[in-house]
C-alpha positions as CSV (number, residue, x, y, z in Angstrom):
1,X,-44.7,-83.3,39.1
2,X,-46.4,-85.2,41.8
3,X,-50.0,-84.3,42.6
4,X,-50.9,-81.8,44.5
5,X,-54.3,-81.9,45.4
6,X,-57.4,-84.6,45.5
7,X,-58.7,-83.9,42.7
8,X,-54.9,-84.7,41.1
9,X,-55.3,-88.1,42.8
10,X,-58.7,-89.2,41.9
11,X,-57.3,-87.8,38.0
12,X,-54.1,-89.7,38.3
13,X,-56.0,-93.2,39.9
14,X,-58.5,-93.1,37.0
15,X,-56.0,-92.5,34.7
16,X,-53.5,-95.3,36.1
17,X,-56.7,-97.9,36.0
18,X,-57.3,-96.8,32.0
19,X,-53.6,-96.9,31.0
20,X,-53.4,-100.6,32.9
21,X,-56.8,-101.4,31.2
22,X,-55.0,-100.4,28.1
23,X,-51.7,-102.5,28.6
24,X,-50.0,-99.4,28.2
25,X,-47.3,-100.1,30.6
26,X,-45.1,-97.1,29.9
27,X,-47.9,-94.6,31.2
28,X,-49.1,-96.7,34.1
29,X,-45.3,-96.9,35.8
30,X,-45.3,-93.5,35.6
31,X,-48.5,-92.4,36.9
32,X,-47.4,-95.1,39.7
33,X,-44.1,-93.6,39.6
34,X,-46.3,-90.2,40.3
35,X,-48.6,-91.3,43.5
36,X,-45.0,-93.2,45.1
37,X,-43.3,-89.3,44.4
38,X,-46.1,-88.0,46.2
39,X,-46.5,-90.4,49.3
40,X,-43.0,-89.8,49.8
41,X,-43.1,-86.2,50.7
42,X,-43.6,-84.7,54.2
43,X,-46.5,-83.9,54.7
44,X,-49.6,-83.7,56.4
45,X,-52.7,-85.8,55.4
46,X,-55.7,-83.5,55.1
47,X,-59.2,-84.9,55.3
48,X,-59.5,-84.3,51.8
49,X,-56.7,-86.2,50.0
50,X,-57.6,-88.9,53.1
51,X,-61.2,-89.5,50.8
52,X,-59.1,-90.8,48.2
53,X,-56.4,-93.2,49.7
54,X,-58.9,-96.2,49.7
55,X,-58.7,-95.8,45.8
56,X,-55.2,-95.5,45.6
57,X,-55.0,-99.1,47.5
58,X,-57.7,-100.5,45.5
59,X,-55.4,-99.6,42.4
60,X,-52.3,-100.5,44.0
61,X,-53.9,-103.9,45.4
62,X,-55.4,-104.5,41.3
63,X,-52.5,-103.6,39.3
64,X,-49.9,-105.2,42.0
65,X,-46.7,-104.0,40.0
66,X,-43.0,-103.7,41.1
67,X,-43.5,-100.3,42.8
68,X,-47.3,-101.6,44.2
69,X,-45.6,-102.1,47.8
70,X,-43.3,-99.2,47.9
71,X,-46.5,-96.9,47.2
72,X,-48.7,-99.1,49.9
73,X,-45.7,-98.8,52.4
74,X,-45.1,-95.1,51.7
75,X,-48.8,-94.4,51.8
76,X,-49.2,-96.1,55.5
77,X,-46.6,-94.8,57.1
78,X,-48.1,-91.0,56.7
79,X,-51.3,-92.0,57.2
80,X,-50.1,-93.8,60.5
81,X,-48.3,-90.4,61.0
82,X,-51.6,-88.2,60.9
83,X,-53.2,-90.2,63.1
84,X,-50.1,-90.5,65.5
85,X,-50.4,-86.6,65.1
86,X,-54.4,-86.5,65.7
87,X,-55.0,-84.6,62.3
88,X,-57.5,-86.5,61.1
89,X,-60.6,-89.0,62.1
90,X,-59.5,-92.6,62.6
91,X,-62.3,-94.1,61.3
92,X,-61.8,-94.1,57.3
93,X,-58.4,-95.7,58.7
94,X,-60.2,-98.5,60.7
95,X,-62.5,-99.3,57.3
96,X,-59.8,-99.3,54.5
97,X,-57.5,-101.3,56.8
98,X,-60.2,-103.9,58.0
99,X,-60.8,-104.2,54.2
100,X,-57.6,-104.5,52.7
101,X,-55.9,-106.2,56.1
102,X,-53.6,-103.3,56.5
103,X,-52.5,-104.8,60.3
104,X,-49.8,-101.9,60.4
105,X,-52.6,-99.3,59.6
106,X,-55.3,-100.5,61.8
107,X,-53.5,-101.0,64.7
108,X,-52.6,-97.5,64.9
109,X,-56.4,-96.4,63.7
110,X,-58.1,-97.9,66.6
111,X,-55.3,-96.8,69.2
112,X,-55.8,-93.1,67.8
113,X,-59.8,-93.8,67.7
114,X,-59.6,-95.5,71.7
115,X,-57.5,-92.0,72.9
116,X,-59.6,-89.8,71.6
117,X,-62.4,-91.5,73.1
118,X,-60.9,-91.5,76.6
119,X,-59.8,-88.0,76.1
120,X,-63.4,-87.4,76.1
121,X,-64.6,-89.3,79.0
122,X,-66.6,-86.8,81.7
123,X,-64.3,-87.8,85.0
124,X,-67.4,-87.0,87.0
125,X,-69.0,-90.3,85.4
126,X,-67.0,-91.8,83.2
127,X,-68.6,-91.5,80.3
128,X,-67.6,-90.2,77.0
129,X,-69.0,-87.4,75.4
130,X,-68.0,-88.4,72.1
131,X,-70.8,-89.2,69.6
132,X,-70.7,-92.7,68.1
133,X,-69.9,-93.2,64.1
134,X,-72.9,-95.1,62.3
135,X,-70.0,-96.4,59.8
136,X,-68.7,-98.4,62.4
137,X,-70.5,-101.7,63.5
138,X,-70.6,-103.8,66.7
139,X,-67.3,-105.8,65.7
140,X,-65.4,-102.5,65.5
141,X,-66.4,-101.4,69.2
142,X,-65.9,-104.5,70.4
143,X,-61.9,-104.4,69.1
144,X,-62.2,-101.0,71.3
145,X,-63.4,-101.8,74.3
146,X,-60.9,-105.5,74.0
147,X,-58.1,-103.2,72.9
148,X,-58.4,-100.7,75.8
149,X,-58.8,-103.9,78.2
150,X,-56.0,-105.5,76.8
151,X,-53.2,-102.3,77.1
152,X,-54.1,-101.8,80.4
153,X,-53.8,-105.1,81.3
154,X,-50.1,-105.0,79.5
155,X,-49.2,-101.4,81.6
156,X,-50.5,-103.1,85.0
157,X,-48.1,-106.2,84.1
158,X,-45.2,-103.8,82.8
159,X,-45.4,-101.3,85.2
160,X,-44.7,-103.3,88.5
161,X,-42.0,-105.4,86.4
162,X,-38.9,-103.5,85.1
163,X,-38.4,-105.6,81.9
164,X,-35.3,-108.1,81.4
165,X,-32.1,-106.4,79.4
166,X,-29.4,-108.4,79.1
167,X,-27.4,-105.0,78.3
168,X,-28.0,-104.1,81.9
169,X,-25.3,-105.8,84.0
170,X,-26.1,-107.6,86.3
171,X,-24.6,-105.6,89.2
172,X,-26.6,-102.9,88.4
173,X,-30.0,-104.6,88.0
174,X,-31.5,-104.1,90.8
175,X,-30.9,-99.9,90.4
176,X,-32.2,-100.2,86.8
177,X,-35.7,-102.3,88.6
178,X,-35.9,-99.6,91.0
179,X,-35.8,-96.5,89.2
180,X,-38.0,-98.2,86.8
181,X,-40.8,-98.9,89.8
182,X,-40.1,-95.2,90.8
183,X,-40.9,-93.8,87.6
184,X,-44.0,-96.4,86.8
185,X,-45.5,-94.7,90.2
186,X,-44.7,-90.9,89.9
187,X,-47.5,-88.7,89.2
188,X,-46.7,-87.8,85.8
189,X,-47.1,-91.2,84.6
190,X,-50.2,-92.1,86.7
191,X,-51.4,-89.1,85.1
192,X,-51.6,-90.8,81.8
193,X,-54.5,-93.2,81.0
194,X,-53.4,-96.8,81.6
195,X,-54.4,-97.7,78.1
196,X,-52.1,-95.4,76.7
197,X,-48.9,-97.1,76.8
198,X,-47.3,-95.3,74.1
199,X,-47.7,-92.1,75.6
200,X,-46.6,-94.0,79.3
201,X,-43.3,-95.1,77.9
202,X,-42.9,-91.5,76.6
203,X,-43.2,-90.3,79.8
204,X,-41.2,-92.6,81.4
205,X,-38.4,-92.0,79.1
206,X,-38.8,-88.6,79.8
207,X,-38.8,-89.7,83.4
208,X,-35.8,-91.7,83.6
209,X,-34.1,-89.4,81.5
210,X,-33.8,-87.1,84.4
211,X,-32.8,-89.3,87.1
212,X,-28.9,-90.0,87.3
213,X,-28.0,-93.7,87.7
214,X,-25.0,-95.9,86.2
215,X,-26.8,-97.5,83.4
216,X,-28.7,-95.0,82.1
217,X,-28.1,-95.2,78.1
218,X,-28.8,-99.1,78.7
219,X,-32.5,-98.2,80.3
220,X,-32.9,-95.6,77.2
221,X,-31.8,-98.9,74.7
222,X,-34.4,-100.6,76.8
223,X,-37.5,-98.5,76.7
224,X,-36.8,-98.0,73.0
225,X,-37.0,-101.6,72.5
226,X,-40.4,-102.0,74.1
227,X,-42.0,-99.3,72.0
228,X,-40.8,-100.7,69.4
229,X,-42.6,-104.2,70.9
230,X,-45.8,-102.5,71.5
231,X,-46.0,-100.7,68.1
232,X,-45.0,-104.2,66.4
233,X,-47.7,-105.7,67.9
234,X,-50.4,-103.3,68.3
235,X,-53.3,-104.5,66.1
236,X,-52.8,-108.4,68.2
237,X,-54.4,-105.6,71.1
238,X,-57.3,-105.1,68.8
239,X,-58.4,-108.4,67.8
């Protein structure tokens, strides 16, 4: 069965690191086999079980076996998951993926660390209320405060420039750039901090989605496609 619990993991990671010690291959693929099982559920990462994750890469990254990058990849995406879903600090994320160069994983770290500063922010002086982690050092908040420069910069840019889809016809071009310049300016999207263009393009979809015009399923195609763009590319925002 997979583990169930931390104190499973930290059990099954010390035993993994003895049984490779050991050359016992048999017993190390399937206390691999175990953690991959495990990662691949849905679930929730509690605080708890997030404690042990740098180990698990540690091992992963030491023993490097077949199933090392199916457990790493497996193991990334849920943690990228919890973030996405605010469950847990972003800040053991920033430090394990700094240190192993997880781009993937600290992409998404400091974008979930950057909202839930601005979430904080007093809008009578904009300043945050948040306390400051003594774990991070002046490199980390400088890839903040660049990051949060940069995706604003990228919405400012985006937002008064309906981007180029060759799905789009071009007779009906110019109603796909105007709906898009509609949407980019309606309150529910200025409502949304500029930095957060995830949650902007979710709007807009959301937006868009409501308005009837002839090449609708294209623009949907389109706004998927930058998402897709920005999540790619999300950690080049943090460098």
């Amino acid at each position: 069965m997979p583990p169930k619990s931390s104190w499973d993991l930290n059990q099954i990671v010390s035993a993994t690191n003895a049984a490779h010690d050991l050359s016992h291959a048999t017993m190390e693929a399937f206390l691999l086999d175990a953690i991959h099982r495990y990662f691949s559920e849905d679930f929730e990462l509690q605080s708890h079980v997030v404690d042990v994750l740098p180990n698990i890469i540690d091992l992963v990254n030491r023993i490097e076996s077949l199933s090392s990058p199916l457990i790493l990849d497996c193991l990334v995406k849920r943690w990228v998951k919890s973030l996405r879903d605010r469950l847990i600090s972003p800040i053991p994320a920033i430090l394990t993926a700094e240190k192993h160069r997880l781009k993937t994983l600290q992409g998404e770290a400091y974008y979930s660390y950057m909202l839930q500063i601005e979430s904080t922010v007093d809008p009578e002086n904009g300043v945050t209320t948040l306390d400051s982690d003594s774990r991070l050092g002046a490199n980390q908040f400088r890839r903040l405060l660049t990051g949060s420069w940069s995706l604003r910069a990228y919405w400012q840019r985006l937002a008064v420039s309906a981007p180029f889809s060759s799905r789009i016809p071009e007779e009906q071009r110019q109603i796909w750039e105007e709906a898009w310049l509609a949407a980019a300016t309606s309150a529910r999207v200025v409502a949304v901090p500029s930095c957060d263009v995830l949650g902007i393009l979710d709007v807009m979809k959301a937006v868009l989605t409501e308005r009837s015009y002839a090449c609708k399923s294209e623009v949907m195609d389109s706004l998927e496609t930058i998402r897709d763009h920005v999540v790619a590319h999300l950690c080049a925002h943090f460098d």
